[in-house]
C-alpha positions as CSV (number, residue, x, y, z in Angstrom):
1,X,13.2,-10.9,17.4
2,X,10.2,-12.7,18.7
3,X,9.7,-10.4,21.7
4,X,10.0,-7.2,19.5
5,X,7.4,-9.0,17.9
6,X,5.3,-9.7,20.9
7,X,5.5,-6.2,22.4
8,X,4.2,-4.7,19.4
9,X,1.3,-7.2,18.8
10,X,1.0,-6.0,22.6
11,X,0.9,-2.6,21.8
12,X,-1.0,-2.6,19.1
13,X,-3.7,-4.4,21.2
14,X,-3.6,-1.8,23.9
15,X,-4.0,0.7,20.7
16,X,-7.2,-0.9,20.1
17,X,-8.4,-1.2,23.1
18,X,-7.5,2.6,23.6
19,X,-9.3,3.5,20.3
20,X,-12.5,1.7,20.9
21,X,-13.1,3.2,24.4
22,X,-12.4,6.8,23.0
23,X,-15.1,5.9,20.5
24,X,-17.5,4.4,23.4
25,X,-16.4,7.7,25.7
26,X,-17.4,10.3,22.9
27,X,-20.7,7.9,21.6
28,X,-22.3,8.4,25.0
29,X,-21.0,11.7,25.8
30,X,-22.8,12.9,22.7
31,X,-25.7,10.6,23.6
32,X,-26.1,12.6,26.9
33,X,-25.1,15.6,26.0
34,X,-28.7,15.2,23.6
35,X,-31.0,14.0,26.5
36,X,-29.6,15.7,29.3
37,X,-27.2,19.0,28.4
38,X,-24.2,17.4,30.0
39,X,-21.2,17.7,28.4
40,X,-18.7,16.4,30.2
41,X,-18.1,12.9,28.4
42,X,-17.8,14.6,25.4
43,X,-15.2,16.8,26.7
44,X,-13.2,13.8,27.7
45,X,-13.5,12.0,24.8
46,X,-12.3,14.9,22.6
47,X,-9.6,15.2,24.9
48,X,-8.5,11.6,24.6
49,X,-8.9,11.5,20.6
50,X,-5.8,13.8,20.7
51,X,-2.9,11.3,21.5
52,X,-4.6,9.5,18.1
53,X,-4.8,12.3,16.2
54,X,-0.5,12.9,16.8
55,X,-0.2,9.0,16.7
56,X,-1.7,9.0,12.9
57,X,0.5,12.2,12.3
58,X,3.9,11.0,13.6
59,X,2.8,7.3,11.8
60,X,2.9,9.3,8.3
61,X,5.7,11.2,9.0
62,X,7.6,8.1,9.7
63,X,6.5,6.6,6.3
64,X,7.7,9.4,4.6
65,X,10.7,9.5,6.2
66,X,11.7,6.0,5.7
67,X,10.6,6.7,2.1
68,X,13.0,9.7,1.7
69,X,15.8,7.4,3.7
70,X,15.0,4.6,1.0
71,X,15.4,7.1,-1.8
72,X,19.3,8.0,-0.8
73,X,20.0,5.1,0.2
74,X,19.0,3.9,-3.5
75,X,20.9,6.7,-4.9
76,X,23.5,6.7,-3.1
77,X,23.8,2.4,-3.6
78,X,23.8,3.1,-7.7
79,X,26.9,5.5,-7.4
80,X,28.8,2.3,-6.3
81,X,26.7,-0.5,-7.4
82,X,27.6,-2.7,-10.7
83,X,25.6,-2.6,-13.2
84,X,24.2,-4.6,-16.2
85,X,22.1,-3.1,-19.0
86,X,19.0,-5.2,-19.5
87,X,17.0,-5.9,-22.3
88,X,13.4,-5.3,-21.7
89,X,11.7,-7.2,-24.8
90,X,12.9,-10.8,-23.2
91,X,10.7,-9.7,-19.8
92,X,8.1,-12.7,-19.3
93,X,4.2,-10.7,-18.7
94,X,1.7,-13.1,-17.2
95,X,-1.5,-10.7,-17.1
96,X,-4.7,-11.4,-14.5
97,X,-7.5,-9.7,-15.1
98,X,-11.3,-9.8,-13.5
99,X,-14.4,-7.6,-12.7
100,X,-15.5,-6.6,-9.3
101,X,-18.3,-5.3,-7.9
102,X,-17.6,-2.4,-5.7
103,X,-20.0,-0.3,-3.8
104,X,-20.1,3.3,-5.1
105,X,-22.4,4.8,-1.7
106,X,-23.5,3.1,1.3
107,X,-27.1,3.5,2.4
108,X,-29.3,1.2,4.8
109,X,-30.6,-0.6,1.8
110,X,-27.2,-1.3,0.3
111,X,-27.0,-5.2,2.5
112,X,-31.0,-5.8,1.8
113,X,-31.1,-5.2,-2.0
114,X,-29.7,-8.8,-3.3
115,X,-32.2,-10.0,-0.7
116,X,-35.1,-7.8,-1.4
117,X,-34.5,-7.3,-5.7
118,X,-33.9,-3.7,-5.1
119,X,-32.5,-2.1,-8.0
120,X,-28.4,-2.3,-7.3
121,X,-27.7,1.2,-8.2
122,X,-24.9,1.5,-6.0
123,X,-22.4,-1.2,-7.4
124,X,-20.0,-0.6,-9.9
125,X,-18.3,-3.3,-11.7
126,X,-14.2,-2.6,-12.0
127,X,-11.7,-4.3,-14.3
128,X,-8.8,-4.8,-12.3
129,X,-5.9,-5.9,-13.9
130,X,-2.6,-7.5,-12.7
131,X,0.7,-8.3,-14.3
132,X,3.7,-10.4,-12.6
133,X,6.5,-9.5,-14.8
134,X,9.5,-11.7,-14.7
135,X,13.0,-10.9,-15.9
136,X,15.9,-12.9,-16.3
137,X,19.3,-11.1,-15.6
138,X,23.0,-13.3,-16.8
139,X,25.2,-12.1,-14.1
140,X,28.8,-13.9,-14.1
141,X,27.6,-17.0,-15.5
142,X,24.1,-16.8,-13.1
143,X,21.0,-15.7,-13.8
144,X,19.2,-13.9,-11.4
145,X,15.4,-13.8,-11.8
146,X,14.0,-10.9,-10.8
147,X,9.9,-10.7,-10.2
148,X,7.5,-8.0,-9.5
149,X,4.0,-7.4,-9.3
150,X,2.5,-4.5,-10.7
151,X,-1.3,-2.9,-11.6
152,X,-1.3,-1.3,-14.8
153,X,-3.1,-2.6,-18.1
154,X,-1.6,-4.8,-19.7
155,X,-1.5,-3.3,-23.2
156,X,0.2,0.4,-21.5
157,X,2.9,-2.2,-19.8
158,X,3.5,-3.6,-23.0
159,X,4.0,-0.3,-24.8
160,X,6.3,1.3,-21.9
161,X,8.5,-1.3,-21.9
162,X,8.7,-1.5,-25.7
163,X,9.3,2.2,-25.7
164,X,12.2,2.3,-23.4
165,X,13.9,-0.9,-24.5
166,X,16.7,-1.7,-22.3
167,X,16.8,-0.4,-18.1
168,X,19.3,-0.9,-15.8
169,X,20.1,-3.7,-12.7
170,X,21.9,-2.4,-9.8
171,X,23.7,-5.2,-7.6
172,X,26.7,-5.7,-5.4
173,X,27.9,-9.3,-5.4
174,X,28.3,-9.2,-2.1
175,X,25.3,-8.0,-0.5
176,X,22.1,-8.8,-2.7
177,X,19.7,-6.8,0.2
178,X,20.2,-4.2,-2.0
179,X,20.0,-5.1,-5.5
180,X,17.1,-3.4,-7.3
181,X,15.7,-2.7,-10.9
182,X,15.4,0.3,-12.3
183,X,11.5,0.7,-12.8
184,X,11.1,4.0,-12.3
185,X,10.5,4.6,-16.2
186,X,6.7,2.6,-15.1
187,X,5.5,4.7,-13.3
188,X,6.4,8.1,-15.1
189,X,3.4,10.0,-16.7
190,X,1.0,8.1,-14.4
């Protein structure tokens, strides 16, 4: 495991590398294409942004293939999984909530204005809210504790799970890899 590991901390290195000469390539080609009407840098570095531009495609397709694959293998785990009903009004909410300040539009003042009392027109303060939601689950005589993080307001969290009551837990006592909540009643209407 620790050379898969290696080679792909490897690879991803050479990816970087890769990336920031195609950058350097196409910054001077342009820059001398400007002063001097040449073009050939330019050229080259247009050709070599194509392998990146089918990396990045083939990386999302991959991601939404191994979405679809986690999808069946979901469904087709709950046709032969156990399963317990479970009561949602027992589920543990511990809500954290705070304000950022996020910047709405970059400009070449945006750094300078704490420094120079510029008027900070460009930060927007955001209320981002967290809830870790735990649930406790009596299987066989056990109880499994099952945790998840997730961003939504606290008060809407509250009122789905009120709404819907009870969900379902879908384990196999002998391989918990693939024992998962049913949560999918969250994230409806969204």
């Amino acid at each position: 495991m620790k050379t898969k590991w290696k080679i792909t901390e490897i690879y991803k290195f050479l990816f970087a590398i890769y990336f920031f000469v195609v950058l350097f390539i196409l910054y001077t080609g342009i820059k001398t294409f400007a002063v001097s009407g040449y073009y050939n840098l330019l050229i080259i570095g247009l050709i070599l942004t194509i392998p990146l531009i089918f990396y990045y495609l083939k990386k999302m397709k991959n991601k939404e293939l191994r979405n679809i694959k986690l999808n069946e293998k979901q469904e087709k785990f709950k046709k032969t999984a156990r399963t317990i009903t479970v009561n949602l009004e027992n589920a543990e909410i511990i809500s954290n909530e705070w304000n950022e300040e996020i910047v709405e539009e970059l400009n070449k003042h945006t750094s300078l204005s704490k420094y120079m009392n510029y008027p900070e027109n460009n930060l927007t303060n955001v209320n981002r809210i967290i809830n870790n939601v735990k649930i406790r689950i009596p299987i066989k005589g056990k109880e499994k504790i099952v945790q998840f993080n997730i961003e939504m307001d606290t008060k809407n969290l509250k009122i789905k799970m009120a709404l819907k009551k009870e969900t379902t837990y879908y384990y196999d006592i002998n391989n918990s890899e693939m024992d998962f909540l049913d949560l999918s009643f969250l994230y409806e209407n969204q």
